[in-house]
C-alpha positions as CSV (number, residue, x, y, z in Angstrom):
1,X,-17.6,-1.2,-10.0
2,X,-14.2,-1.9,-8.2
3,X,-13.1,0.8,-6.8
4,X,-9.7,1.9,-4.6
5,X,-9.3,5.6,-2.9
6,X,-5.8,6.4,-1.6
7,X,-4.6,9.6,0.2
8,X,-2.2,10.1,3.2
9,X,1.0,10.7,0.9
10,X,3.2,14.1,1.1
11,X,6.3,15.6,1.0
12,X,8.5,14.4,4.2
13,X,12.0,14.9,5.0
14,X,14.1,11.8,5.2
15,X,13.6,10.2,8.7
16,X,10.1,11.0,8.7
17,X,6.9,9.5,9.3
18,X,3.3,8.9,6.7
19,X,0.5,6.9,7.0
20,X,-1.6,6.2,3.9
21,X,-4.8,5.0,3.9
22,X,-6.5,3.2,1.2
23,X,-10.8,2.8,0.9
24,X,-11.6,0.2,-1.3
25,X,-15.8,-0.4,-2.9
26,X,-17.0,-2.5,-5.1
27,X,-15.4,-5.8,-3.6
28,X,-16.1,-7.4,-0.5
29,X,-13.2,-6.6,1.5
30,X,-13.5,-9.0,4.4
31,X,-12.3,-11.9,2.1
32,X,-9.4,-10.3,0.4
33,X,-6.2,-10.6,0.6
34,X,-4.8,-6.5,0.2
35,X,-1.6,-5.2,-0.5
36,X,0.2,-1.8,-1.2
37,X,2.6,-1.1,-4.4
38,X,4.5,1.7,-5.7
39,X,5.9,2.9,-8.4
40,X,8.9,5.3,-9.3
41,X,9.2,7.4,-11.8
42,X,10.6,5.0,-15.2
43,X,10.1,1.9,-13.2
44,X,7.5,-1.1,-13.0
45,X,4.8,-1.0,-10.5
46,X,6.2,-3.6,-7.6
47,X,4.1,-4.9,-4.6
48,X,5.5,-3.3,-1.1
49,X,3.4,-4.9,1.5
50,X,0.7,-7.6,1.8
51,X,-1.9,-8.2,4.2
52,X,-3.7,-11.8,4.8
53,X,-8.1,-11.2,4.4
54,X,-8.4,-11.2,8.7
55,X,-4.7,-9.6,9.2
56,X,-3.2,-12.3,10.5
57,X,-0.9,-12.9,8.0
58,X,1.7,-9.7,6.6
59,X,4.4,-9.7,3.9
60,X,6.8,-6.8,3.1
61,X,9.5,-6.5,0.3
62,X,13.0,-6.7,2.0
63,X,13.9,-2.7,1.3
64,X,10.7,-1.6,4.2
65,X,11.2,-4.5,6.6
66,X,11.4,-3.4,9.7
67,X,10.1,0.7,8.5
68,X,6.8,0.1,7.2
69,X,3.6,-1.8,8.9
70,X,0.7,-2.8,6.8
71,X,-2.8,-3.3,8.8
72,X,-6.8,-3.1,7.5
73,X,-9.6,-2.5,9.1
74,X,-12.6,-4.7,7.9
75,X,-15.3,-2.4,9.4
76,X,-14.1,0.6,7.4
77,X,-13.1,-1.4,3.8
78,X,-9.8,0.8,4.5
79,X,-6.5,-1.1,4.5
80,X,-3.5,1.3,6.0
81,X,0.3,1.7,5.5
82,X,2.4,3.1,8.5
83,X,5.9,4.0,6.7
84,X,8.2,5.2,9.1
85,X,12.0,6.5,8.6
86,X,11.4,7.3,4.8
87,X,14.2,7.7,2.7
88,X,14.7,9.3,-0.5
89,X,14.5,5.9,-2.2
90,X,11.1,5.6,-1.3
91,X,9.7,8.5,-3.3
92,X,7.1,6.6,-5.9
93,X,3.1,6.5,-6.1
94,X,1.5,4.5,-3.8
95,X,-1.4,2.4,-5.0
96,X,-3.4,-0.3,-3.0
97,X,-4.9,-3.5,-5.2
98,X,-6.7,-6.6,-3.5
99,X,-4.1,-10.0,-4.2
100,X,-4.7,-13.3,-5.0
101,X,-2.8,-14.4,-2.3
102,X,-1.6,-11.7,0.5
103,X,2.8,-13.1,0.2
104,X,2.4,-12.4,-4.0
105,X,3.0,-9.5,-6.4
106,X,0.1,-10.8,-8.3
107,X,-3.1,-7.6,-8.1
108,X,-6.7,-8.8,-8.0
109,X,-8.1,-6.2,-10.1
110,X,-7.1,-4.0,-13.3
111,X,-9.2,-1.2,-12.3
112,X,-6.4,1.1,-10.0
113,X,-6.9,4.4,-8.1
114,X,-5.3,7.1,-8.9
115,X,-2.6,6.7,-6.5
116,X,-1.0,8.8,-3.6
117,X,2.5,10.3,-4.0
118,X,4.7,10.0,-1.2
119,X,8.1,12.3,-2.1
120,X,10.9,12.0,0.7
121,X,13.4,14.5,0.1
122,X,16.9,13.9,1.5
């Protein structure tokens, strides 16, 4: 049973700092690709950052460039999100997903966690 655990979200004022942390079962982690999406109130779910299976190999959506760092740990199953100066706009649920390939929008599995909220207030 695929399964993905997320914590690490909060309330942060904008300028702020979280790390989220994401434990994934079920799946052999090593050999996927992992990436983290969000999704704002009314809107779709949209990929935020991707991570190649060995690390090597990173993608982030234009608005976090340069904020947010995605890295994994293939000991722990546990793939990580280091968002630095938040802003308001990037108040959403956080969910992580394996990909089919680590630069695409394009989840692995249907089965989702239930998501860590991340609220940035301004």
């Amino acid at each position: 049973q695929v399964q993905f655990v997320e914590s690490g979200g909060g309330l942060v004022q904008a300028g702020g700092s979280l790390r989220l942390s994401c434990t994934a079962s079920g799946i052999t982690f090593s050999i996927n690709a992992m990436g983290w999406f969000h999704q704002a109130p009314g809107k779709q779910r949209e990929l935020v950052a991707g991570i190649s299976s060995g690390g090597g190999g990173t993608y982030y959506v234009d608005s976090v460039k340069g904020r947010f760092t995605i890295s994994r740990d293939n000991a722990k199953d546990t793939v990580y999100l280091q968002m630095n100066s938040l802003k308001p706009e990037d108040t959403a649920v956080y969910y992580c997903n394996a990909l089919t390939l680590y630069f695409t929008g394009r989840h692995k599995y249907d089965s989702w966690g239930q998501g860590t909220q991340v609220t940035v207030s301004s």
